[in-house]
N, CA, C and O of each residue as an XYZ file, in Angstrom:
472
protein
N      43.279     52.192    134.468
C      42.218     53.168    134.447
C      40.927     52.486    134.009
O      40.848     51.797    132.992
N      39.795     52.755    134.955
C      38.424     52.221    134.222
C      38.307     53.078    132.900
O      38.771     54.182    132.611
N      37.250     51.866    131.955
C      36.703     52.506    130.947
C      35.799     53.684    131.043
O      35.456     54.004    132.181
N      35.421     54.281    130.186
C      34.939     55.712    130.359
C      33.784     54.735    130.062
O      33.202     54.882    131.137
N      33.085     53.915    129.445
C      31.806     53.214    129.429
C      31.616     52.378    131.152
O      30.584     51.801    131.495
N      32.785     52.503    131.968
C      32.690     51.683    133.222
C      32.373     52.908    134.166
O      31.622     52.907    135.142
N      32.915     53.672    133.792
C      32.789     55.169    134.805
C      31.286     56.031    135.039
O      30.820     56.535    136.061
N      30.690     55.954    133.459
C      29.618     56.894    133.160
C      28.685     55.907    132.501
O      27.535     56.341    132.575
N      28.750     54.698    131.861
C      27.630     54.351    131.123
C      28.509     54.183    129.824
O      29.725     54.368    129.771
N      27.784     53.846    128.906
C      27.839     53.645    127.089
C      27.051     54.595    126.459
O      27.347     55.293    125.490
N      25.838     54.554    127.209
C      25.188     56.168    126.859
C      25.860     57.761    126.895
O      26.107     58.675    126.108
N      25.953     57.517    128.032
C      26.852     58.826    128.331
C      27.999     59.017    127.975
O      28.410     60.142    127.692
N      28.778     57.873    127.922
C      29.803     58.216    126.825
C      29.836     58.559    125.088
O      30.604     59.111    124.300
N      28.971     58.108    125.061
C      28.554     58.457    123.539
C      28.017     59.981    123.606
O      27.738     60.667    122.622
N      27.952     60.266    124.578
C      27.198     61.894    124.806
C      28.401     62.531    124.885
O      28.358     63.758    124.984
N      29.483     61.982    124.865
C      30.904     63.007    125.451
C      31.809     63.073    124.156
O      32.477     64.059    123.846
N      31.722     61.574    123.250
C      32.516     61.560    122.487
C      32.066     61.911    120.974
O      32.830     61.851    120.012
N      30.574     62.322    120.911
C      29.638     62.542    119.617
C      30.022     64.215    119.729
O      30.777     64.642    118.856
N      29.664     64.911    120.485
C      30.356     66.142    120.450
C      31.744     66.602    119.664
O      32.040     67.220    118.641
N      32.355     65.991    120.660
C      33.799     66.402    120.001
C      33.896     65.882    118.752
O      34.288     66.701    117.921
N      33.675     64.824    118.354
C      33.678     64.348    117.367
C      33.004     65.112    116.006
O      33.668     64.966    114.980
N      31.700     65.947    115.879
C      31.530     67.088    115.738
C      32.244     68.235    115.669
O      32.171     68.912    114.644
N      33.005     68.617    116.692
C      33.837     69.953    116.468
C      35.383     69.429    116.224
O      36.324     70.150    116.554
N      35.540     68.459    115.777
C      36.558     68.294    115.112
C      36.180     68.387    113.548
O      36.933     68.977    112.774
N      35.095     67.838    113.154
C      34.632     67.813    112.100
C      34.389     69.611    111.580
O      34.725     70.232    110.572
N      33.911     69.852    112.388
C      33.600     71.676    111.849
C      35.177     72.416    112.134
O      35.809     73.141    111.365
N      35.536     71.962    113.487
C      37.348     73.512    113.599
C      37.906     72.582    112.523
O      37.628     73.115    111.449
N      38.666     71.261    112.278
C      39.719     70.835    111.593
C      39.006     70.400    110.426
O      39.815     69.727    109.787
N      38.240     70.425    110.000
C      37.248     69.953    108.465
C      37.592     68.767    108.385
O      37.606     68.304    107.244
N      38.000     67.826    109.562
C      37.746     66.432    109.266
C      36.656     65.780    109.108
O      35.593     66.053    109.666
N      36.952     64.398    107.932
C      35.785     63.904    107.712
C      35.289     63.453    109.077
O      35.754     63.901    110.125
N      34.160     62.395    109.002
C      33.651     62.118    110.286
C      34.580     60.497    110.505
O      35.249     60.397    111.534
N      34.568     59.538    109.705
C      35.538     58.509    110.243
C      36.868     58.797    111.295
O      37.089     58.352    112.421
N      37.784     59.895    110.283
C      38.812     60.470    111.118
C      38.853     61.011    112.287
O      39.782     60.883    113.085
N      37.647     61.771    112.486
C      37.140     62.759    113.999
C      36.750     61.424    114.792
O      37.167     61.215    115.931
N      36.093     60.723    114.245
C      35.580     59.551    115.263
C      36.786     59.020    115.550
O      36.964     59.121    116.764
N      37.926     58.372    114.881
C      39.280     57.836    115.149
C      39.871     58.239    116.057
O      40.151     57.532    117.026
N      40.210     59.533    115.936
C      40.929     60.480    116.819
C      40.741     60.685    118.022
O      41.546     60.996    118.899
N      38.866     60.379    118.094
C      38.491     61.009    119.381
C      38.846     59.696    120.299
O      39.370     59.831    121.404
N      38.537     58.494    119.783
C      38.209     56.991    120.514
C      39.315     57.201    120.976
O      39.500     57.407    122.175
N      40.425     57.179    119.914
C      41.608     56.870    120.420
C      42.422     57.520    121.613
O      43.211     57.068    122.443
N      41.956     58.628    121.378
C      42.294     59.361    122.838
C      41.092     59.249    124.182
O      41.283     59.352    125.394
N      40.211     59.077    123.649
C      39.508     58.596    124.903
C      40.317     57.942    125.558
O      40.968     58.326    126.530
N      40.316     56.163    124.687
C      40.674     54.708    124.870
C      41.681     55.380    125.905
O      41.483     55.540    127.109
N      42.729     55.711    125.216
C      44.083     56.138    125.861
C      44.018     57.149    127.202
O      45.029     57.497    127.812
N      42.687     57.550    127.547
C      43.050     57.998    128.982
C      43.721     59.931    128.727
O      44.184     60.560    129.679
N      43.607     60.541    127.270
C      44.081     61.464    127.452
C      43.349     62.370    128.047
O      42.128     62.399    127.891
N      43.946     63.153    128.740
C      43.122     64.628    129.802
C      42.789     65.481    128.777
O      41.641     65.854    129.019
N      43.153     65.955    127.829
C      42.953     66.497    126.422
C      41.520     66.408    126.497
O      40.941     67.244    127.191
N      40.843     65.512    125.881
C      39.632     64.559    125.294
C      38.776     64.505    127.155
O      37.614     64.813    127.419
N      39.461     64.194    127.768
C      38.179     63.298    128.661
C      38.089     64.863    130.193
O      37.161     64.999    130.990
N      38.900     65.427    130.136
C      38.861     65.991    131.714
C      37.856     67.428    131.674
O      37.931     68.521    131.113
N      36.781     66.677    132.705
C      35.945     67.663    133.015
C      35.329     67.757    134.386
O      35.479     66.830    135.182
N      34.543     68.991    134.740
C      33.935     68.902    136.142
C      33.208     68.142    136.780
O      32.041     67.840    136.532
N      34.075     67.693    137.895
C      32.754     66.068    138.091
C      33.832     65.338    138.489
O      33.655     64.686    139.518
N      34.981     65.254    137.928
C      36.049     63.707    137.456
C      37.342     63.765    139.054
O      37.923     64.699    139.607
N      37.322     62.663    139.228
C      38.694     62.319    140.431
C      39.359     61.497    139.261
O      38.987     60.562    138.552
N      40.839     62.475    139.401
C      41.590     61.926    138.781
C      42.943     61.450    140.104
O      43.094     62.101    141.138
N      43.505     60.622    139.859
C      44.434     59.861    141.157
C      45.450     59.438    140.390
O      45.481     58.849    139.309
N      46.687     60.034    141.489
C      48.038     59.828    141.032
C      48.383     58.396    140.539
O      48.197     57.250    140.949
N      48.761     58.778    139.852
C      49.086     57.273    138.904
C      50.547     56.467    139.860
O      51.547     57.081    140.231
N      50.306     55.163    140.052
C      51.622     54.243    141.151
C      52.566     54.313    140.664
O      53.423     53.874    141.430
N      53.115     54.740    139.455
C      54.120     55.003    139.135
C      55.233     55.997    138.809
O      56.383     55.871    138.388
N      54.328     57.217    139.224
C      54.613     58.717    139.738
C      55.142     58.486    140.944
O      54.530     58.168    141.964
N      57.149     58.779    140.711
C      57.731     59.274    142.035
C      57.850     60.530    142.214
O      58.777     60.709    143.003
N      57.313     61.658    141.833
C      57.703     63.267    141.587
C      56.675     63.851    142.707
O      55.470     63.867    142.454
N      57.144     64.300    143.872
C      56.253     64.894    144.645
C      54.350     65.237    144.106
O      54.335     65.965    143.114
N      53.343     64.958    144.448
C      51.965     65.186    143.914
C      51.217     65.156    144.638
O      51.396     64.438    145.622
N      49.955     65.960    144.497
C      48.848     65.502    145.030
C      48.748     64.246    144.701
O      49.278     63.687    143.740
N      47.623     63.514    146.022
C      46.821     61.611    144.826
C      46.114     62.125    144.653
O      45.564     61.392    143.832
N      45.401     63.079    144.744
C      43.742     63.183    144.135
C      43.267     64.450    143.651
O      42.902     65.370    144.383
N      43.282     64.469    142.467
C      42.482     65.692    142.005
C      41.498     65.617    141.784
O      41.171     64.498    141.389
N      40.372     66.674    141.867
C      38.702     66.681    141.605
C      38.482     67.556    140.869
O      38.101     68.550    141.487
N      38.542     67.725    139.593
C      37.952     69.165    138.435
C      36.739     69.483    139.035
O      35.752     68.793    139.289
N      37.061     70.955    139.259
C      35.673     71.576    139.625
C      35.314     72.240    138.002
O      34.257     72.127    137.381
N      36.522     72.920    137.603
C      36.163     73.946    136.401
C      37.413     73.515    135.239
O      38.564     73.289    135.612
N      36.999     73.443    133.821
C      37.996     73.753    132.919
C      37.586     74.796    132.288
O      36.439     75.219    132.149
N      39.069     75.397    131.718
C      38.679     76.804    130.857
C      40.001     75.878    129.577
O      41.188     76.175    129.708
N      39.799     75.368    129.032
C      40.516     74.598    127.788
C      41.894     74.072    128.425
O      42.170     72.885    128.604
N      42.558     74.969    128.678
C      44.043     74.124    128.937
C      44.139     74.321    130.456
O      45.075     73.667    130.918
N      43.504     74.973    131.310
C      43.379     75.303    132.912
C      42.554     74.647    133.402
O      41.450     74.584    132.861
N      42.750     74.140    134.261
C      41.778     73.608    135.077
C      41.933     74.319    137.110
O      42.877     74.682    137.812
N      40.696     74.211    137.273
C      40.141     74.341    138.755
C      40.137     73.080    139.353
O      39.327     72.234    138.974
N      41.160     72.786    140.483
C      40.763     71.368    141.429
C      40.760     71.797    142.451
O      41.262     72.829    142.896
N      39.965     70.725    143.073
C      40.048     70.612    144.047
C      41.044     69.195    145.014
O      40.592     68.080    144.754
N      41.858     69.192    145.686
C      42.426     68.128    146.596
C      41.831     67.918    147.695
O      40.971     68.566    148.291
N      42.404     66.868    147.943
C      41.665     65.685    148.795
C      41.244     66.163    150.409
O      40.515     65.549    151.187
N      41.899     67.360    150.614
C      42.115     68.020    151.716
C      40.877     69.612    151.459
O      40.636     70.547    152.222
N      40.359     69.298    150.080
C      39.302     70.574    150.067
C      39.846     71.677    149.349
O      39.002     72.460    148.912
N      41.552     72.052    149.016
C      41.889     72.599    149.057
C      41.923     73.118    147.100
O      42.279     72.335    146.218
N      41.491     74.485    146.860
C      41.175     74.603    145.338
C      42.985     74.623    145.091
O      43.996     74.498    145.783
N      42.675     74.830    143.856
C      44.302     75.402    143.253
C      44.057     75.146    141.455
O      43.570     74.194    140.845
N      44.484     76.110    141.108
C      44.920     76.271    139.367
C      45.614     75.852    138.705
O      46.626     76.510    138.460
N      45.414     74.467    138.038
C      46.678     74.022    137.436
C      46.544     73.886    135.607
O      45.480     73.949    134.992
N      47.643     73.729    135.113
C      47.568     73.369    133.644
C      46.991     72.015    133.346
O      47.325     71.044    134.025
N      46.103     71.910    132.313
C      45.719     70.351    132.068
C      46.619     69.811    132.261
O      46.457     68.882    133.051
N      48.217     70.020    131.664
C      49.114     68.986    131.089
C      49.558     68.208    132.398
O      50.217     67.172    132.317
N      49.203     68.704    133.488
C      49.471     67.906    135.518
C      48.443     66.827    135.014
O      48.362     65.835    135.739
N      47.798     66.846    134.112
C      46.468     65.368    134.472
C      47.598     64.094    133.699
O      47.242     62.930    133.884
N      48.457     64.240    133.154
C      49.080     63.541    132.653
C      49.774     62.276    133.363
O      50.015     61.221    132.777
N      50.053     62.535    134.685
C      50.701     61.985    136.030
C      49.255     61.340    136.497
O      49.416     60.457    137.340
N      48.240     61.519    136.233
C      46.859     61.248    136.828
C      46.327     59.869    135.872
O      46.655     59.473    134.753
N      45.369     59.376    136.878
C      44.294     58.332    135.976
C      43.363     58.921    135.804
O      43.482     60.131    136.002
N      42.008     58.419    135.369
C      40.838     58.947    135.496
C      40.034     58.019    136.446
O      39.630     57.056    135.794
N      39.665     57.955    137.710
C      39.307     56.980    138.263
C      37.413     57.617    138.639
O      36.313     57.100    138.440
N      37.660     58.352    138.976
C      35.573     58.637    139.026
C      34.641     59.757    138.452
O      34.821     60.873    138.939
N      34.053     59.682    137.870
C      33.342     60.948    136.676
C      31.773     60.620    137.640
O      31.025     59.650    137.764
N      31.815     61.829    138.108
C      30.353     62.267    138.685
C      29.528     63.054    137.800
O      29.589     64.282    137.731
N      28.612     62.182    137.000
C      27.841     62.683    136.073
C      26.643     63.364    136.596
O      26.197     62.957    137.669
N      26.213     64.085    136.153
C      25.077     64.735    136.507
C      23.505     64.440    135.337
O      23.137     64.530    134.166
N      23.145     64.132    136.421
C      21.861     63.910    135.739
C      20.825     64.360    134.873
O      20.458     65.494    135.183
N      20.341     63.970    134.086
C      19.522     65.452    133.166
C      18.221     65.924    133.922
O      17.648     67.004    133.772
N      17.777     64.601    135.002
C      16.494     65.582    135.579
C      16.884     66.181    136.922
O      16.028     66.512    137.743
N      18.256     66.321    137.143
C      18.395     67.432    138.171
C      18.568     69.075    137.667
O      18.623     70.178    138.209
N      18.620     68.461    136.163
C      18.849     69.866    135.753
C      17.749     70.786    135.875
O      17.798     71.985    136.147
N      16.619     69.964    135.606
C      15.434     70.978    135.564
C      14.500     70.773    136.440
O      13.316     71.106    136.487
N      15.435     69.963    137.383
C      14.271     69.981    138.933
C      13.146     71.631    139.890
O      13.448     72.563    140.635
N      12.613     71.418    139.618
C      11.868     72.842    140.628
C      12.109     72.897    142.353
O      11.628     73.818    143.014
């Protein structure tokens, strides 16, 4: 799996992992070393937990023999659900815990001045 600094930047990853890192600190009253620990480490590690959001192709991992899509595309998460899309266009509703069989192979970031383009 590429790095999440290879996918999006070092900037932008620091934009993904300063957050959470934050609301771990406020829901679980962890200090901030620990929230920072926790979060890297599941970054590092590729968990769908921590990293899966709208934007991202995630692709069947080569070592998945269990019938699968290869390619999922998060359109939407609602915490443990996610919205994809497959490779064929096709939406469907699945539980995060399917990203598990997945890599993270492309995060389509969005830009901050498209946000407020006229």
């Amino acid at each position: 799996m590429p790095s999440v600094d290879h996918l999006i930047g070092a900037e932008r990853a620091a934009r993904v992992i300063n957050p959470l890192v934050r609301e771990l600190m406020r829901e679980d009253l962890l200090p901030e070393p620990a929230a920072y620990r926790i979060v890297c480490e599941g970054v590092l590690a590729g968990d769908p937990w921590w990293l899966a959001e709208p934007g991202q192709a995630w692709t069947l991992r080569p070592d998945v023999t269990d019938p699968a899509l290869d390619l999922l595309v998060i359109v939407r998460r609602d915490t443990d659900q996610l919205t994809v899309e497959d490779e064929d266009g096709q939406r469907h509703q699945v539980p995060l815990r399917v990203l598990a069989a997945y890599e993270l192979t492309s995060w389509c970031w969005i830009r901050d001045d498209t946000l407020h383009s006229h």
